[in-house]
mmCIF file of the C-alpha atoms, coordinates in Angstrom:
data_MODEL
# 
_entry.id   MODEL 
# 
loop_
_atom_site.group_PDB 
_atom_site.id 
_atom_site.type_symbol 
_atom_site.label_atom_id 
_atom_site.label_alt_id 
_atom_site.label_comp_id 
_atom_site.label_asym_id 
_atom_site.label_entity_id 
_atom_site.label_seq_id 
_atom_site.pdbx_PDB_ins_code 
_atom_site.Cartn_x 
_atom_site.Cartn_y 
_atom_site.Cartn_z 
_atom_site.occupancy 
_atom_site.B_iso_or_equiv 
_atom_site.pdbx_formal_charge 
_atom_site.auth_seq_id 
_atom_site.auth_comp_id 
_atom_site.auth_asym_id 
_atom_site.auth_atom_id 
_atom_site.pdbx_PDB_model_num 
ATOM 1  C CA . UNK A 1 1  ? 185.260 213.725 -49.593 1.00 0.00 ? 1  UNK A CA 1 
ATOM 2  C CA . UNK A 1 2  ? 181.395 214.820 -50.274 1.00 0.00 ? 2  UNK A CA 1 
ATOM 3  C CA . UNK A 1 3  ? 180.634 213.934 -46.635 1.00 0.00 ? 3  UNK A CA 1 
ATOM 4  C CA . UNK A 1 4  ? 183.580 216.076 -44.998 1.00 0.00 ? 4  UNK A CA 1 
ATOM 5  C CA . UNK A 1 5  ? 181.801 218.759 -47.369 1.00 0.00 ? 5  UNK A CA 1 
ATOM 6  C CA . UNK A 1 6  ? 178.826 218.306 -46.287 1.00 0.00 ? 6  UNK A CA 1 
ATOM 7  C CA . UNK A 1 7  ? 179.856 217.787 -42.443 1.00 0.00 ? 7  UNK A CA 1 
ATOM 8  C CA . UNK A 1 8  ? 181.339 221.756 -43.053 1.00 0.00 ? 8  UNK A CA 1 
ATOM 9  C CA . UNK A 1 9  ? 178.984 223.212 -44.870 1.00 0.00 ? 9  UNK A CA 1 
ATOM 10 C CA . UNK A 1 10 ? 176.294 221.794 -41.344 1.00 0.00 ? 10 UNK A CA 1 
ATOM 11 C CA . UNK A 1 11 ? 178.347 223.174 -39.215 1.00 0.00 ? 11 UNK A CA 1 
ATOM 12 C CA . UNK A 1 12 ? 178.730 226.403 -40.803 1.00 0.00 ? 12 UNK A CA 1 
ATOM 13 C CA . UNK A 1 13 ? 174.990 226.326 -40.914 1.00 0.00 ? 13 UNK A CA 1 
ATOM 14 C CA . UNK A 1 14 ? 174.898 225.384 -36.924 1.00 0.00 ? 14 UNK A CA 1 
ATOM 15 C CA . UNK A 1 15 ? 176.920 228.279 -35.953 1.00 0.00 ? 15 UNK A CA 1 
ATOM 16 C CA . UNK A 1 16 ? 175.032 230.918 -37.934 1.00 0.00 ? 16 UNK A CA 1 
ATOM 17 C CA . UNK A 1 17 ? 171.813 229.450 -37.216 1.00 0.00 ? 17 UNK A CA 1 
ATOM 18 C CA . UNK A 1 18 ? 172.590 228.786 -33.878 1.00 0.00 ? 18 UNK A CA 1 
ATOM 19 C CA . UNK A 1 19 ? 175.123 231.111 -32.348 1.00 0.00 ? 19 UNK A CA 1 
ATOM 20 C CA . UNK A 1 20 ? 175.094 233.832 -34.961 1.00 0.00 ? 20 UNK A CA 1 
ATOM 21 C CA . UNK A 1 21 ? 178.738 233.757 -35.832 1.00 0.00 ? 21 UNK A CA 1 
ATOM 22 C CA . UNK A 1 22 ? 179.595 233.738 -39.829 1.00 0.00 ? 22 UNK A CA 1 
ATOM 23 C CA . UNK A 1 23 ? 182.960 230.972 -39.538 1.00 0.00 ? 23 UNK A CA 1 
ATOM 24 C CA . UNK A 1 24 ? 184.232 232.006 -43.077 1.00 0.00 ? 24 UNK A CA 1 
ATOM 25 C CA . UNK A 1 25 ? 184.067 235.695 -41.668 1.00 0.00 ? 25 UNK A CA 1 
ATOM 26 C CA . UNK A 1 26 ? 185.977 234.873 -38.538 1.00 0.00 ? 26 UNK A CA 1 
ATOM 27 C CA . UNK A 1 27 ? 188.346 232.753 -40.831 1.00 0.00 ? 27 UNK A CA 1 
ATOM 28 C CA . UNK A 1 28 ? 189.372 235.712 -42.858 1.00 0.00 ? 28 UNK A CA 1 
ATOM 29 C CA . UNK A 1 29 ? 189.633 237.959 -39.726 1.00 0.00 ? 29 UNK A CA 1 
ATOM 30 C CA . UNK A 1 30 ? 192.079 235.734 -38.291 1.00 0.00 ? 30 UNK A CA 1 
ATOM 31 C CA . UNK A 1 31 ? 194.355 235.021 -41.464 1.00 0.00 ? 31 UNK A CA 1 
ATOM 32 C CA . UNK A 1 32 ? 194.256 239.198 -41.916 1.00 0.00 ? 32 UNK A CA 1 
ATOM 33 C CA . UNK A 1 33 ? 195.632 239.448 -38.169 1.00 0.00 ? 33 UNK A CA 1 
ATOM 34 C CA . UNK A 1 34 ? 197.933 236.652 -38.242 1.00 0.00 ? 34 UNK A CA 1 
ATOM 35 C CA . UNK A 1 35 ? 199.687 238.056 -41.836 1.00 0.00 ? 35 UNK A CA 1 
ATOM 36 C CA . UNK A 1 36 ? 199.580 241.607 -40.521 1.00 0.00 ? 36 UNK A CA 1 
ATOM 37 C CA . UNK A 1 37 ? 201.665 240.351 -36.939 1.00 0.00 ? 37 UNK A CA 1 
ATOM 38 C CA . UNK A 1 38 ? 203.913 238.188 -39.332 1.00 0.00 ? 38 UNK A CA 1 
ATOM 39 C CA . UNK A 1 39 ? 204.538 241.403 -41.912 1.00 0.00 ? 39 UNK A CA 1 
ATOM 40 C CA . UNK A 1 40 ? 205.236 243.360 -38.377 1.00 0.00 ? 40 UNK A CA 1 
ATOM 41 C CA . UNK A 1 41 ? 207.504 240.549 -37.576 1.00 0.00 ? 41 UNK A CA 1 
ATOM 42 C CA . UNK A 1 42 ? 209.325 240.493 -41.036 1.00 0.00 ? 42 UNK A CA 1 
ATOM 43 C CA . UNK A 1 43 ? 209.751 244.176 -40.494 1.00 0.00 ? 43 UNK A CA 1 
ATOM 44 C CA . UNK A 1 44 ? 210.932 244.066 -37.160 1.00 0.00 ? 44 UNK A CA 1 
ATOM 45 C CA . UNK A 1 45 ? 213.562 241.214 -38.141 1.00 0.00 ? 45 UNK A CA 1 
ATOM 46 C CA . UNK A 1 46 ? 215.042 243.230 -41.232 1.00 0.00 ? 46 UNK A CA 1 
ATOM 47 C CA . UNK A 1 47 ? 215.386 246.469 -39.274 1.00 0.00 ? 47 UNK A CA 1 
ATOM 48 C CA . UNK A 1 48 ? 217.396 244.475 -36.416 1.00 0.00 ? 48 UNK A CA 1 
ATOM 49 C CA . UNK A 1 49 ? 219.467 242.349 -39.442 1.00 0.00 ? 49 UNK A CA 1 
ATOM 50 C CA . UNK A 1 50 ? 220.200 245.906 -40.966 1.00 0.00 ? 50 UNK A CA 1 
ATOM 51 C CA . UNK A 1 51 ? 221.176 247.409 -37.835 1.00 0.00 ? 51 UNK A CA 1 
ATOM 52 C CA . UNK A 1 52 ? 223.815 244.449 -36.757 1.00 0.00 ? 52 UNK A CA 1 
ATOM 53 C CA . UNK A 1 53 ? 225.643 244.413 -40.623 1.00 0.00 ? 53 UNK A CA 1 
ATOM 54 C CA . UNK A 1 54 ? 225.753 248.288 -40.622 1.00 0.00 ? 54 UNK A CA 1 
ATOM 55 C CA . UNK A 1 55 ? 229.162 249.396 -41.419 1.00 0.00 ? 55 UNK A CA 1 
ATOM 56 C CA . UNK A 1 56 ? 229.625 251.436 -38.236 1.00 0.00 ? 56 UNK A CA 1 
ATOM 57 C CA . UNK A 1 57 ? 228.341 248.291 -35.922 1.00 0.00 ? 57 UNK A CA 1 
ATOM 58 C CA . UNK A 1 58 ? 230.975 246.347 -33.647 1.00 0.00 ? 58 UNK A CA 1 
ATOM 59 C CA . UNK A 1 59 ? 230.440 243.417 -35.453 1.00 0.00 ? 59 UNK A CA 1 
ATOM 60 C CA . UNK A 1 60 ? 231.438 244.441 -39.083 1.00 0.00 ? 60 UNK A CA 1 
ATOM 61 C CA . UNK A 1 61 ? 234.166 246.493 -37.436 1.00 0.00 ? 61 UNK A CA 1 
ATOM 62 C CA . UNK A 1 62 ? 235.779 244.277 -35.742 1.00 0.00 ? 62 UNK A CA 1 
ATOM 63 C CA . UNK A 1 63 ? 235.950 241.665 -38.620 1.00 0.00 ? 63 UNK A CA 1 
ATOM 64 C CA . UNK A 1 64 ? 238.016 244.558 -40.620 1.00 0.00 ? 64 UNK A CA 1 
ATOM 65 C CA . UNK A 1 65 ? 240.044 246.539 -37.866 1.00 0.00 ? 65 UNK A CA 1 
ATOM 66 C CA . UNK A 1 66 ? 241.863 245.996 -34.440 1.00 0.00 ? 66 UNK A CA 1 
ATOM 67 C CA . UNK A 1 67 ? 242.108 247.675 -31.428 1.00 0.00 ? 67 UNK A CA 1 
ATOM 68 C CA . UNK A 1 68 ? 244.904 249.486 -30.752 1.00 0.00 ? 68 UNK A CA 1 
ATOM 69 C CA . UNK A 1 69 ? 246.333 249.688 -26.760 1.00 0.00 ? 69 UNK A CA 1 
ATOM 70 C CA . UNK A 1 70 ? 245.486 253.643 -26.846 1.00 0.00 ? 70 UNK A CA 1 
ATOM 71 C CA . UNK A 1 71 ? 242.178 252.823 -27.739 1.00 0.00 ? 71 UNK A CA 1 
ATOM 72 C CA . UNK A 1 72 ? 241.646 253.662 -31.257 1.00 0.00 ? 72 UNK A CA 1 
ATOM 73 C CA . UNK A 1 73 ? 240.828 251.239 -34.233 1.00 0.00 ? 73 UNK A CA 1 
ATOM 74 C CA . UNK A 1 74 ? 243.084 250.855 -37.188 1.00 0.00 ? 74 UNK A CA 1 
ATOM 75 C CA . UNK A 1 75 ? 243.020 248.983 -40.376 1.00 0.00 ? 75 UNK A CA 1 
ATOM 76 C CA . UNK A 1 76 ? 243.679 245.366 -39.734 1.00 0.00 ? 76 UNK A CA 1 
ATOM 77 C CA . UNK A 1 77 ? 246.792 244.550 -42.000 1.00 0.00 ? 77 UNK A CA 1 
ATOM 78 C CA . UNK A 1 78 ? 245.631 243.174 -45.993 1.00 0.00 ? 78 UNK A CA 1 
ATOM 79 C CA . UNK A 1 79 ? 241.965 245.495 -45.391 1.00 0.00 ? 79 UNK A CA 1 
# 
């Protein structure tokens, strides 16, 4: 376990020293982006849930009412 430590903490030191780049910095960068694309995700998936179990969607309505031949929907019997 010290070694893998120590391997990480060189190779931090080898890409500061070396190319400049601070990994811990680009680390946190990368988690920020990837939680804010997830949260956008989350978002994106509970407005498109909400939207399909509205009460005026298709889907809802046609598990509580039938289509009449004119073209109208009515209470399905027992609603």
């Amino acid at each position: 376990m010290v070694r893998l430590t120590m391997d990480r903490e060189r190779m931090k030191y080898l890409f500061r020293e070396i190319l400049g780049v601070d990994v811990d910095d680009v680390v946190r960068k990368v988690v920020a982006t990837i939680a804010v694309e997830r949260a956008k995700q989350v978002q994106q998936n509970t407005k498109d849930w909400k939207s399909r179990r509205s009460p005026w969607s298709a889907r809802s309505r046609c598990s509580r009412t039938r289509k009449t031949g004119s073209g109208t929907w009515k209470p399905r019997a027992g609603s």
